[in-house]
LONUDO-372559 format. One record per residue (C-alpha): chain; x, z, y; residue in one letter. Coordinates in steps of 0.001 Angstrom, whole numbers. Each point is the difference from the previous one (the first is absolute). Example, Ala and Ser with C-alpha at 12.3 -4.5 7.8 and 13.67 -1.06 7.14 Angstrom:
% LONUDO-372559
A:12300:7800:-4500:A .
A:1370:-660:3440:S .
% end
This chain:
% LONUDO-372559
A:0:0:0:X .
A:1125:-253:3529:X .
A:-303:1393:3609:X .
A:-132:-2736:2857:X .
A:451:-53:3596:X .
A:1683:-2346:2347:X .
A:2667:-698:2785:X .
A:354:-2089:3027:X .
A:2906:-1931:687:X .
A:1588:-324:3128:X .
A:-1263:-3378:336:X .
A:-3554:675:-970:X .
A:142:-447:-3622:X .
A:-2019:2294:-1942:X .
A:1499:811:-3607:X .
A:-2048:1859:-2573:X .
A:2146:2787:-1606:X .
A:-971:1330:-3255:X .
A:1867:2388:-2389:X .
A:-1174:-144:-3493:X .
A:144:3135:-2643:X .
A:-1676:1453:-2979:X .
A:-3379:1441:1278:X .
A:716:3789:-638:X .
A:2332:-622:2837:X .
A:-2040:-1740:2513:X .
A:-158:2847:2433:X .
A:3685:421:-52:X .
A:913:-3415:2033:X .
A:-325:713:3822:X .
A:3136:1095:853:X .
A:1994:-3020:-1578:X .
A:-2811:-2258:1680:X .
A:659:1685:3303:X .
A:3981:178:-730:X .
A:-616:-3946:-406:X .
A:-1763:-1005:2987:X .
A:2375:1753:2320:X .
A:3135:-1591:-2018:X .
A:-1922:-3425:1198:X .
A:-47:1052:3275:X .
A:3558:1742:479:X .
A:1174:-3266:-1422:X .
A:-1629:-2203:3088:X .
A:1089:2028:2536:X .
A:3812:1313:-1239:X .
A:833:-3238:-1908:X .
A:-2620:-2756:1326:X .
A:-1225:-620:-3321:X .
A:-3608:-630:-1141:X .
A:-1297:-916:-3137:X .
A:-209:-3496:-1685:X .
A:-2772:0:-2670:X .
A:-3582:503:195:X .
A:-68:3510:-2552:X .
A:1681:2673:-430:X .
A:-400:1829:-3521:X .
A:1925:3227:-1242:X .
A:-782:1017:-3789:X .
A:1293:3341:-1172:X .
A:684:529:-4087:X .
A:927:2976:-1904:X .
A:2511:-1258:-1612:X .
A:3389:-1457:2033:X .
A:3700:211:163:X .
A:142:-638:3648:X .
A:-1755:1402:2802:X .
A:-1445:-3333:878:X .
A:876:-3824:166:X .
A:-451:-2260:2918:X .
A:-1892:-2983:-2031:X .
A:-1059:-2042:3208:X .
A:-3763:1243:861:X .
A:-904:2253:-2685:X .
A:2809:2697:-139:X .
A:398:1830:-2843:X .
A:43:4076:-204:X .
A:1110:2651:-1872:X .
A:-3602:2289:-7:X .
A:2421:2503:1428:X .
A:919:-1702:3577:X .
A:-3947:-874:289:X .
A:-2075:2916:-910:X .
A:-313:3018:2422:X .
A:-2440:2184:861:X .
A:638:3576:1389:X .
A:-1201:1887:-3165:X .
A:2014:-2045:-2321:X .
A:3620:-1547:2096:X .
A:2482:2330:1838:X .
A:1480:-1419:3654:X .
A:2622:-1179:-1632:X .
A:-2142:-2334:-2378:X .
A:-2053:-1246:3394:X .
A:2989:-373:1728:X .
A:1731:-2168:-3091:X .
A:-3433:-2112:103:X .
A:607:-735:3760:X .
A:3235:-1037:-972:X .
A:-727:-1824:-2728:X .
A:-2799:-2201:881:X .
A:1990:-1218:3673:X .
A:3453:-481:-2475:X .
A:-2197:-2317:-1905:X .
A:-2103:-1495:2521:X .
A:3029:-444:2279:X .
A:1822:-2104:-3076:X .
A:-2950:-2543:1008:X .
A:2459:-1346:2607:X .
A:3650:1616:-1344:X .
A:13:-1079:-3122:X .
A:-3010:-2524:-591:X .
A:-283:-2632:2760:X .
A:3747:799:324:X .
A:1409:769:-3412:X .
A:3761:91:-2063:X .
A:1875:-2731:-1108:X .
A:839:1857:-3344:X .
A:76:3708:-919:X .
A:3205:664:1268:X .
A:-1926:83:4050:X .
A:-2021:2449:-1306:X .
A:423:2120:2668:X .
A:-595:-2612:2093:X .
A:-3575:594:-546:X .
A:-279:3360:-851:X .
A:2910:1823:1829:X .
A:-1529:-1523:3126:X .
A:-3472:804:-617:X .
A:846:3653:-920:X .
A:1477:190:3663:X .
A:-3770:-1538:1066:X .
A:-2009:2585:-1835:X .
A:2412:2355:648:X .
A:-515:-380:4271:X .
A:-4069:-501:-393:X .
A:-126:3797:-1818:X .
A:2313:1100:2800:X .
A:-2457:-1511:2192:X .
A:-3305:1515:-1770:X .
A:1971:3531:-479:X .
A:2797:1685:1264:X .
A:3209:-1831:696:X .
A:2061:2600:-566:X .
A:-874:1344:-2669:X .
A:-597:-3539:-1826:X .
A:3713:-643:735:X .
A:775:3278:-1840:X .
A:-1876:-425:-2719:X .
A:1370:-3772:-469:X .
A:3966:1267:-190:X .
A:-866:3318:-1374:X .
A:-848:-3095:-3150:X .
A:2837:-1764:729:X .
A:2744:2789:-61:X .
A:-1504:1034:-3307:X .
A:-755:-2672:-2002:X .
A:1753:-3439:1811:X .
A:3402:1661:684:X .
A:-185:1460:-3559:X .
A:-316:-3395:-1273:X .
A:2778:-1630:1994:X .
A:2331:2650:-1463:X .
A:-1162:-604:-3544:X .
A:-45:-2659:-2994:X .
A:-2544:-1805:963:X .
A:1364:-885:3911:X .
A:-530:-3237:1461:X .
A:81:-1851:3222:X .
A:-3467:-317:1874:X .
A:428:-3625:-1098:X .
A:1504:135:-3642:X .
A:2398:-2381:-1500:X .
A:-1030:-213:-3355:X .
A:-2863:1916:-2167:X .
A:-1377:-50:-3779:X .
A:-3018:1345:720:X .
A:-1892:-802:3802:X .
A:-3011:2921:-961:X .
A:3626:2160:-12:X .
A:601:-1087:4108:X .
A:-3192:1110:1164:X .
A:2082:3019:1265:X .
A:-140:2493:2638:X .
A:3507:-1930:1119:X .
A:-2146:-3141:724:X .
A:-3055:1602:1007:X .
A:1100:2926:2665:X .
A:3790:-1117:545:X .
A:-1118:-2933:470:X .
A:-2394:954:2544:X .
A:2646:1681:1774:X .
A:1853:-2919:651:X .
A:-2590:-1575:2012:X .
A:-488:3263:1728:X .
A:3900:-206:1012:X .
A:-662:-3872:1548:X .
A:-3602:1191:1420:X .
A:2764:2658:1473:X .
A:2181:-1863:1259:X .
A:-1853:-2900:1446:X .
A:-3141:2892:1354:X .
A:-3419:-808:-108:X .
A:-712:-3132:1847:X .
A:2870:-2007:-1536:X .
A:-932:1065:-3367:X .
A:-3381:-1162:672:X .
A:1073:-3379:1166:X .
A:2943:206:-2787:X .
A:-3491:73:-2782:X .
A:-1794:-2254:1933:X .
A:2493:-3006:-259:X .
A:309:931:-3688:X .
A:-3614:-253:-1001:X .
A:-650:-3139:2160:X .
A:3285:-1469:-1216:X .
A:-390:631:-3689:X .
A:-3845:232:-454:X .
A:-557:-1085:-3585:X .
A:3229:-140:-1577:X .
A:1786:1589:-2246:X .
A:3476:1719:1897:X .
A:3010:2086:325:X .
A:1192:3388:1735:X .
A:2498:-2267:2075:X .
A:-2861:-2067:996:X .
A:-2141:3584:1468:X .
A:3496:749:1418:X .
A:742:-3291:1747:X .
A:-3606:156:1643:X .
A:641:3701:1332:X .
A:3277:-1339:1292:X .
A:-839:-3258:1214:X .
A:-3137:1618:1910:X .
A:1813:2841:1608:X .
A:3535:-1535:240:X .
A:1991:2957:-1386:X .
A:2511:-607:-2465:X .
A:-1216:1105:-3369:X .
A:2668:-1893:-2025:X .
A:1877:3252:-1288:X .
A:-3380:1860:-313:X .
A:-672:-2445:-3265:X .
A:2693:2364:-1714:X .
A:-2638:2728:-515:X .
A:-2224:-2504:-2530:X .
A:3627:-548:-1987:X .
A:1181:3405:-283:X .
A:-596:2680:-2237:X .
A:94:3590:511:X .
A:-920:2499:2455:X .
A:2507:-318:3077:X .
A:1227:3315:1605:X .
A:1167:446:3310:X .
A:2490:3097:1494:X .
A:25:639:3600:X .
A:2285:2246:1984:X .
A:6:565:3203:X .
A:2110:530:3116:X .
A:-402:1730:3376:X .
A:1947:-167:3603:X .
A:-1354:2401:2304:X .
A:2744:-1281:2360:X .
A:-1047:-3251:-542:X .
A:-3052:613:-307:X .
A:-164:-2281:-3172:X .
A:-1514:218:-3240:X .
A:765:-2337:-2868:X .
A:-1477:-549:-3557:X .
A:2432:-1222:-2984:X .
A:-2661:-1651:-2640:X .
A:1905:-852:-3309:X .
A:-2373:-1979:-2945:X .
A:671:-468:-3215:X .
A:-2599:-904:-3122:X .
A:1835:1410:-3139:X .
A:-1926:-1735:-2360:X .
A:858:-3250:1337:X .
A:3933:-1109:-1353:X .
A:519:-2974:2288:X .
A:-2528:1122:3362:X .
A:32:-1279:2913:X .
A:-887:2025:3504:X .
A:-3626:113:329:X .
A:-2161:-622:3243:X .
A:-1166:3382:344:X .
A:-2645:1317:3054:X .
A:1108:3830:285:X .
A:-2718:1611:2674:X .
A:1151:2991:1928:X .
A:-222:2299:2718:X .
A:2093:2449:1684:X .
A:-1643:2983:969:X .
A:1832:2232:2808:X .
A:234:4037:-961:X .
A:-3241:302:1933:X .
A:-1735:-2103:-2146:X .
A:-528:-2952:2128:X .
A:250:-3557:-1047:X .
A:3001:-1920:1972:X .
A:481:-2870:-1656:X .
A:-2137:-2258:-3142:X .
A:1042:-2833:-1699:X .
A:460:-2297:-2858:X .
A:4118:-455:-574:X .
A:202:-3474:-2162:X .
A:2859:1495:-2525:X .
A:1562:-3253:-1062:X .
A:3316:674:-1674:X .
A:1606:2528:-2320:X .
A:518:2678:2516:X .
A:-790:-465:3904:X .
A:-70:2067:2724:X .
A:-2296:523:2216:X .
A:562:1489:3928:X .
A:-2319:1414:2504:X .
A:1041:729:3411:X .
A:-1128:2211:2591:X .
A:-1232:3096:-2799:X .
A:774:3189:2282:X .
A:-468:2400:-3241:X .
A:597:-481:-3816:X .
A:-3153:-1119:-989:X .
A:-1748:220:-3590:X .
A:-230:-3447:-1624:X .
A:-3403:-874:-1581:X .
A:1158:-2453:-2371:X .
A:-2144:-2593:-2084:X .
A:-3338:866:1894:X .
A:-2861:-1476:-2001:X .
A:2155:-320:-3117:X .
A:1047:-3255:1872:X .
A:1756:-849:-3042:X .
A:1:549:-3771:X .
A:2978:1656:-308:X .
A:1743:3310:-859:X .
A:1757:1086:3530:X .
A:2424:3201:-148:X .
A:598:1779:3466:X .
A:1531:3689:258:X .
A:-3230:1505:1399:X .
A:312:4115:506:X .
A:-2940:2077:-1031:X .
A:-564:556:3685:X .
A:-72:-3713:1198:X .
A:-2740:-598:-2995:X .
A:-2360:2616:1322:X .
A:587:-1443:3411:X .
A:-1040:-3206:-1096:X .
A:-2578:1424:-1634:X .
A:-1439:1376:3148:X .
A:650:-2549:2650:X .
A:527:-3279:-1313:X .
A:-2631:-2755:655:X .
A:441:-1974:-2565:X .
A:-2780:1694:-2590:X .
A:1810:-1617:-3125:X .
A:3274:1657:914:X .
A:-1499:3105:945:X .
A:-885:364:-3699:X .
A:2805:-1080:-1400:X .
A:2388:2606:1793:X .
A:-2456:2516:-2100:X .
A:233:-1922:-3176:X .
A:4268:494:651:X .
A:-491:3066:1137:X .
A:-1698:1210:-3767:X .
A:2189:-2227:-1458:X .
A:2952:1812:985:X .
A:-2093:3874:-660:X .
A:-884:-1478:-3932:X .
A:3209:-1499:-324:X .
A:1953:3396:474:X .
A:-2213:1336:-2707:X .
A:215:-2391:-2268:X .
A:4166:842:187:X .
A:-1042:3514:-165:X .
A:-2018:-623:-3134:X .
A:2708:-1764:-1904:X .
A:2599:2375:692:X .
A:-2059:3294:-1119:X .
A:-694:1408:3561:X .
A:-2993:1341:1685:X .
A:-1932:-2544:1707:X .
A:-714:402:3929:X .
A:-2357:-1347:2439:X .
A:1429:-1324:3296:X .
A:-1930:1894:3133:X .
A:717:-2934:2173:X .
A:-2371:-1923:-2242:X .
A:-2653:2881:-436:X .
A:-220:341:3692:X .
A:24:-3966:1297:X .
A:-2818:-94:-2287:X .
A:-2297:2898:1134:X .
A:933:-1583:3380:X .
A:-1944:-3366:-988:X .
A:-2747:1882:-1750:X .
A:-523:1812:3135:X .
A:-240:-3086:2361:X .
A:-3367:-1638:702:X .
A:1446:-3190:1545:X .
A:1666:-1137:-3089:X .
A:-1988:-2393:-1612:X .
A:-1479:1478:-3711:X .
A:717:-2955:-2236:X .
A:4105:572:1467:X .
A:-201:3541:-753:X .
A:-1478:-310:-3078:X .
A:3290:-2359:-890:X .
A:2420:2290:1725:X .
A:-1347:2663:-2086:X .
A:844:-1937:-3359:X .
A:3053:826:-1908:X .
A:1867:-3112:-129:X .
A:-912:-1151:-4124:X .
A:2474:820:-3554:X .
A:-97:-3763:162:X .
A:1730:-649:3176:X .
A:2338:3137:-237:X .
A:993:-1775:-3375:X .
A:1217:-2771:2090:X .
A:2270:2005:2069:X .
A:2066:1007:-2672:X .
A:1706:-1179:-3226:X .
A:-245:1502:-2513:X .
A:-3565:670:-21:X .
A:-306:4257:-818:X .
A:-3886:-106:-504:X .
A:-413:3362:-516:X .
A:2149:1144:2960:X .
A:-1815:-2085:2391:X .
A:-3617:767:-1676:X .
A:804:4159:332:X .
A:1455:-699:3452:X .
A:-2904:-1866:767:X .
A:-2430:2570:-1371:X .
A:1828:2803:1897:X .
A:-325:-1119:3057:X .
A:-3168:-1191:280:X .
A:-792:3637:-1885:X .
A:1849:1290:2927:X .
A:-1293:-1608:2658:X .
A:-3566:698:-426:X .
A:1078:3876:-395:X .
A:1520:-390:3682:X .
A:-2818:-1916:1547:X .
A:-2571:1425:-2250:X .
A:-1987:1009:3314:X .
A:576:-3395:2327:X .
A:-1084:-1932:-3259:X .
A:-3127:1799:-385:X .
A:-1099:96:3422:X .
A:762:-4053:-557:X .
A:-2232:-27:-2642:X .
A:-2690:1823:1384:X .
A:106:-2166:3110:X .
A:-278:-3146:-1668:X .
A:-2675:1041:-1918:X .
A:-3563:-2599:244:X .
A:-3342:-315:-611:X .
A:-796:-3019:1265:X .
A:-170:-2952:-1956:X .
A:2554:-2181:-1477:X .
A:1873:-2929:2453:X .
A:2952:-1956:-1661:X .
A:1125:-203:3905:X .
A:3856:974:925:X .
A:-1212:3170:1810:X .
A:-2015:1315:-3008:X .
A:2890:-1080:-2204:X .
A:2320:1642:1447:X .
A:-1840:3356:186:X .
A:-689:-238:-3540:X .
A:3749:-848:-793:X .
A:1648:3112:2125:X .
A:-3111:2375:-1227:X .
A:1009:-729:-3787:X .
A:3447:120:242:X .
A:-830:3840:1506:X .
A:-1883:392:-3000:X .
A:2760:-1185:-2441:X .
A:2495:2287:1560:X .
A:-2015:3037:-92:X .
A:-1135:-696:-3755:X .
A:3721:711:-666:X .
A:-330:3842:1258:X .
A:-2566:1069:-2948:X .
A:-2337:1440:2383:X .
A:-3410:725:-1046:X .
A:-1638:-109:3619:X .
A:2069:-3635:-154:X .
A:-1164:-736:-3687:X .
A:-3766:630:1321:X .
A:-69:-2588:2798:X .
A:1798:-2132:-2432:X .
A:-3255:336:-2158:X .
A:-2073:-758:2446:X .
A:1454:-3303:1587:X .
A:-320:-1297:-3293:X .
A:-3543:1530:-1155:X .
A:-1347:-838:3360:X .
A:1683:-2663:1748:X .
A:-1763:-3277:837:X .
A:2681:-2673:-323:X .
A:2264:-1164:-2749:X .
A:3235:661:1990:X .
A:-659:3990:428:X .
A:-1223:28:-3947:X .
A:3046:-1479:-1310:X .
A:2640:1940:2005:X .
A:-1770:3203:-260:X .
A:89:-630:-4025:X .
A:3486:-1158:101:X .
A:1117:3072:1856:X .
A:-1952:2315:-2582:X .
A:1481:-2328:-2823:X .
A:3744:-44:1582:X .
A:26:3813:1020:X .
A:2215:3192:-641:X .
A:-3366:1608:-1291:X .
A:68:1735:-3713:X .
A:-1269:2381:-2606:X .
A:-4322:-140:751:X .
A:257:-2679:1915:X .
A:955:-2808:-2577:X .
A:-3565:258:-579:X .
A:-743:-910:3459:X .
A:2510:-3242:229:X .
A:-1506:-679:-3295:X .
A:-3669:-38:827:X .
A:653:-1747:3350:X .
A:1132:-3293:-2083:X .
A:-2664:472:-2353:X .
A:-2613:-42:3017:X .
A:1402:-2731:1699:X .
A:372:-2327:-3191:X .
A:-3316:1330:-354:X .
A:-1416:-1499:2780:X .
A:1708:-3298:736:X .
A:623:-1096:-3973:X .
A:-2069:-2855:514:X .
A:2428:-1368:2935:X .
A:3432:-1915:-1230:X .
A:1753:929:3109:X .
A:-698:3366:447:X .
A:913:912:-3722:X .
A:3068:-1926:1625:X .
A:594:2720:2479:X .
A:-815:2198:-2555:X .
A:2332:-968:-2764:X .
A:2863:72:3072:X .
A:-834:3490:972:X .
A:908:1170:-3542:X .
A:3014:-2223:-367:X .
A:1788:706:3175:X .
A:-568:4319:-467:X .
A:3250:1512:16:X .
A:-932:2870:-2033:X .
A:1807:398:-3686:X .
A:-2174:-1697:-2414:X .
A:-477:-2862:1520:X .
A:1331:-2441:-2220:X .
A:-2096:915:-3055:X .
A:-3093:259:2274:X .
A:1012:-3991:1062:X .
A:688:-992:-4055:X .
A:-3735:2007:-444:X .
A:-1661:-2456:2866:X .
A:1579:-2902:-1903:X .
A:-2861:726:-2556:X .
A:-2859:1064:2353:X .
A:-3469:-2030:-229:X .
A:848:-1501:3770:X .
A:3036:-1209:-244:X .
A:1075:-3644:-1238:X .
A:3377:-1421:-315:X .
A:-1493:-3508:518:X .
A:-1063:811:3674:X .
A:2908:-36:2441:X .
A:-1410:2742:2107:X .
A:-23:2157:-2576:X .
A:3294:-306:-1461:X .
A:1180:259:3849:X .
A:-1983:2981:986:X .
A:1103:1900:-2918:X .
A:3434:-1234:-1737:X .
A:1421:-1492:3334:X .
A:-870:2879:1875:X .
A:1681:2579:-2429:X .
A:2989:-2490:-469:X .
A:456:-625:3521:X .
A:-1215:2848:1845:X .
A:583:3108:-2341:X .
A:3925:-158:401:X .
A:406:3273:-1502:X .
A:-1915:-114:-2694:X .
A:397:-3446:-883:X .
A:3839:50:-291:X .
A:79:3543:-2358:X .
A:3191:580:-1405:X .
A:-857:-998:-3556:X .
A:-1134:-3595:560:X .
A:-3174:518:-581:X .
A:-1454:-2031:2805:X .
A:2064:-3078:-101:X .
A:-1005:-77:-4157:X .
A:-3683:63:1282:X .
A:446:-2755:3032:X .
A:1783:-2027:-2638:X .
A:-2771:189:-2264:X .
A:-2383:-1075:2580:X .
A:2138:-2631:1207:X .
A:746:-1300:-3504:X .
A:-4367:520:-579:X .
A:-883:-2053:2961:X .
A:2907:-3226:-284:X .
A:-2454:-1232:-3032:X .
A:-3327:508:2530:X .
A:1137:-345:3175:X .
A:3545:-1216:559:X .
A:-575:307:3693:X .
A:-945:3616:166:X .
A:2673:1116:-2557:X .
A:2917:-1475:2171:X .
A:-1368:1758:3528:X .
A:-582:3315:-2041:X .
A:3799:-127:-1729:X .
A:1580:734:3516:X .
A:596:3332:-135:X .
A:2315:-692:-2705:X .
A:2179:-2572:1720:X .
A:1533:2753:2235:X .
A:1705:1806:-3047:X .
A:3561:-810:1963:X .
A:-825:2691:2885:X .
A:-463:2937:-2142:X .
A:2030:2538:-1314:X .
A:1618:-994:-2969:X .
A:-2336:2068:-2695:X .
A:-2949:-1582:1386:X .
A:1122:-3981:238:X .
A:1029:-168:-3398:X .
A:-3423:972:-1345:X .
A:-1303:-2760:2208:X .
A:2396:-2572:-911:X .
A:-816:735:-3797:X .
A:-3408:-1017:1053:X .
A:805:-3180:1493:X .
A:2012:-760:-3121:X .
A:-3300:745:-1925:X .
A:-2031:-2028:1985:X .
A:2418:-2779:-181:X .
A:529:61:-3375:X .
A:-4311:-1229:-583:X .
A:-1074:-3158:-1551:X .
A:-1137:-2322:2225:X .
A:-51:1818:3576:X .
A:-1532:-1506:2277:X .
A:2417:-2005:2964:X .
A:-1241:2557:2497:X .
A:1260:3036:-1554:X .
A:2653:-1783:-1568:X .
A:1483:-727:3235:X .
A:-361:3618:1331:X .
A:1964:1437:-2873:X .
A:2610:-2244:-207:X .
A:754:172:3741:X .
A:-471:4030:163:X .
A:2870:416:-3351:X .
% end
């Protein structure tokens, strides 16, 4: 069955839109029908484009590797980026929709009237029209905060990938398997390079940079050095060294010292780059963002430096007092930048810079450095210790009304196991999970107070908006709740209970369950995280994708006993191995997200991901390959946990007829 309604084009043109489902979700379609129409319109007005055919159809299945395919006028979905309603989707599931649907609507023009040559552009197509859907949620949401979120994925999962087996350039050389390329390399590095050239070139330019390459190559088939040439024909600036970044692989990383002459009165910036996966690189075009802030906190000076060779320096005249650099505002670049910031200059950022990405980011360091101490202290047997610098910057944000809630709620998050994994080598995923644990543990026993008052301010009756302000209130008043849920308080435990008996929106439900699921709670109260799963399978058994959410909460609980409760689901009436959502929501999320309990010192976990993996080559060769990742970073961990994972490589390998996709994983990971 199907919902219908309608859009008119900039020139007049009315086009009937209808999504199409299976009729127990009928009522479940507005949002993605709303999310559509103002994709259609962003796209007029930000790129000049307006649709072509007379129809525009969406159908949503069940069933679906992908989240959704671009087929030219009837796009196909994953049921999971189309459904919503507030009882039954979180904010981030409406907010993945929004996404979603423009990505795929947007592909009308960047990637169908205007497609690749052959698979190795495929970043032409979707690396650019990542950056598109990427801007028009900026545009519907927060900026901000959409720019965190966005890197926050690349740090963890992108730069991960460039350091692994499975690197590549955003336009690969060679491949066995394309289903294998459809990567978050292509897809959100890819995206990143047309957010350096829509940096460099600035709005307008870029505009008339896309313009020339639509008109110019409507209806063929093309290249990334034709998208290229039109940006730099169109806004004559040389782009010719840019090209490197499609060629290269790894994650570049760029050290910057810094020099002051009060006498002078002359500050200078040394920027070295180097890429160390890349043997033969070449210097990169790179756009590195900054401001210097004076010790009042006052912006003197913003710009884009174009950092063009192996190391350059950079002068500014006329700076009275040393200032503190801001450096890669924006995340102006996807790259890993290393600059001697004190303690004291990250809190100062913190405070005054204007650049809201940045501002964040000094925090994230700023933890970083506070976990990373423990996580030495851990290893070598001493006491762990929580820094006061960090305790009190942060009861300084909770305590500040003009900070926008969707930030805060970000500042307050503990930078992930998965990107602290990155930092390092080798991997200790137990010292980073107890450091982790402790601090957070810590933290809400210091702000226990400011976090409740947070909570209790942020409370609502009112009814559910998937709008940024009611996001964002949502987001910073459960991330209150998941901190205090660590302190084992009954008075906490009780409102717990009742933002998930009595709340009136999917979002509240889910987090207050995961937060009675994921808590320090024991003894009676098993019974209580017990029946709170039972009532909410209870309830929504009859929905696919919130037995989803359901089958994640379980799989991502830190709590000992996981792992057998995840081999117990395996065999539960809702779940099927056949259905990609399933086998994401509940092995991928354990394998992935459960770092601790995942990679247990007897092997346990990588015997049961290689079972899976081995399982789902003969059903679904596409699925198996995606889901064998974890496995593929056996080089970064300590050497009693990588040799249990390679041994399960070698067992995978060793299989009769495996399929190319997972063939070419394992080969390339031992």
């Amino acid at each position: 069955v199907h919902i219908e309604d309608s859009f008119t084009t900039c020139s007049g043109r009315v086009i009937p839109l209808q999504i199409f489902v299976e009729q127990e979700n009928i009522d479940k379609c507005e949002h993605a029908m709303l999310s559509l129409q103002n994709a259609m319109r962003w796209d007029e007005q930000v790129y000049g484009r307006e649709y072509d055919l007379d129809k525009f159809m969406i159908v949503a299945v069940n069933d679906f590797n992908m989240g959704a395919m671009e087929n030219k006028g009837l796009n196909i979905f994953n049921s999971s980026c189309v459904l919503a309603k507030p009882e039954t989707a979180t904010d981030s599931a409406y907010e993945r929709i929004e996404g979603v649907v423009a990505h795929e609507y947007f592909h009308n023009w960047s990637g169908n009237r205007v497609t690749c040559r052959d698979w190795f552009q495929l970043s032409l197509k979707e690396g650019f029209t990542v950056f598109r859907d990427q801007a028009f949620s900026a545009d519907m949401g927060s900026r901000t905060v959409k720019r965190i979120d966005d890197v926050n994925l690349l740090r963890t999962l992108q730069f991960a990938e460039d350091a692994g087996p499975m690197a590549h350039p955003v336009r690969p050389q060679s491949y066995l398997e394309i289903s294998n390329f459809y990567t978050v390399t292509i897809y959100e590095k890819g995206a990143e390079v047309v957010r350096m050239i829509h940096t460099l070139l600035g709005e307008a330019l870029f505009r008339k940079g896309s313009d020339l390459y639509f008109d110019r190559h409507d209806g063929q088939a093309v290249t990334t050095e034709d998208f290229v040439q039109a940006m730099q024909d169109a806004s004559g600036v040389d782009l010719a060294q840019f090209k490197r970044w499609y060629n290269q692989t790894g994650t570049p990383e760029l050290t910057v010292t810094d020099e002051f002459d009060a006498v002078e009165q002359r500050y200078s910036l040394t920027v070295k780059q180097s890429t160390p996966k890349q043997s033969d690189e070449l210097p990169l075009h790179i756009p590195l963002a900054l401001g210097l802030l004076n010790p009042a906190g006052e912006e003197i000076h913003s710009q884009v430096l174009d950092v063009l060779a192996a190391e350059q320096t950079f002068v500014f005249e006329g700076i009275i007092e040393k200032p503190v650099p801001s450096l890669l505002r924006g995340f102006s670049a996807p790259v890993k930048l290393h600059y001697g910031y004190s303690r004291e200059e990250l809190v100062f950022l913190m405070k005054y810079d204007s650049d809201g990405f940045n501002r964040w980011d000094a925090g994230q360091k700023l933890a970083i450095a506070a976990l990373q101490k423990n996580i030495q202290a851990y290893q070598a047997g001493d006491a762990l210790s929580l820094d006061e610098m960090l305790i009190d910057t942060l009861r300084g944000l909770l305590t500040d009304d003009a900070l926008d809630k969707g930030m805060l709620a970000r500042m307050l998050m503990m930078p992930s196991e998965a990107y602290l994994g990155e930092l390092v080598a080798p991997v200790d995923v137990d010292a980073i999970h107890s450091a982790r644990q402790f601090v957070r543990v810590e933290l809400a026993k210091a702000l226990r107070n400011e976090l409740f008052d947070c909570y209790q301010e942020n409370l609502s009756d009112e009814d559910y908006r998937p709008d940024a302000d009611e996001i964002a209130r949502r987001s910073l008043k459960n991330m209150c709740l998941g901190y205090l849920m660590l302190l084992g308080e009954a008075q906490v435990l009780t409102l717990c209970a009742a933002q998930f008996r009595d709340s009136n929106n999917m979002t509240d439900s889910n987090a207050a369950l995961s937060a009675l699921v994921h808590s320090n709670y024991d003894g009676a109260f098993m019974e209580v995280k017990a029946a709170a799963l039972d009532a909410f399978y209870n309830e929504w058994k009859k929905d696919p994708l919130v037995v989803d959410q359901w089958f994640s909460v379980q799989a991502s609980d830190p709590s000992e006993g996981v792992f057998e409760r995840v081999q117990a689901l395996m065999a539960h009436e809702a779940f099927d191995i056949n259905n990609p959502n399933k086998v994401r929501s509940l092995i991928g999320v354990f394998c992935n997200q459960n770092r601790a309990h995942f990679h247990r010192a007897d092997g346990a976990g990588y015997r049961f991901l290689a079972d899976r993996v081995i399982e789902l080559d003969r059903k679904n060769p596409q699925v198996a390959a995606r889901l064998l990742t974890p496995l593929t970073r056996w080089r970064k961990l300590t050497a009693d946990r990588s040799g249990l994972m390679q041994q399960q490589l070698q067992r995978i390998k060793a299989q009769s007829a495996l399929s190319k996709d997972v063939l070419e994983v394992v080969s390339k990971s031992l």
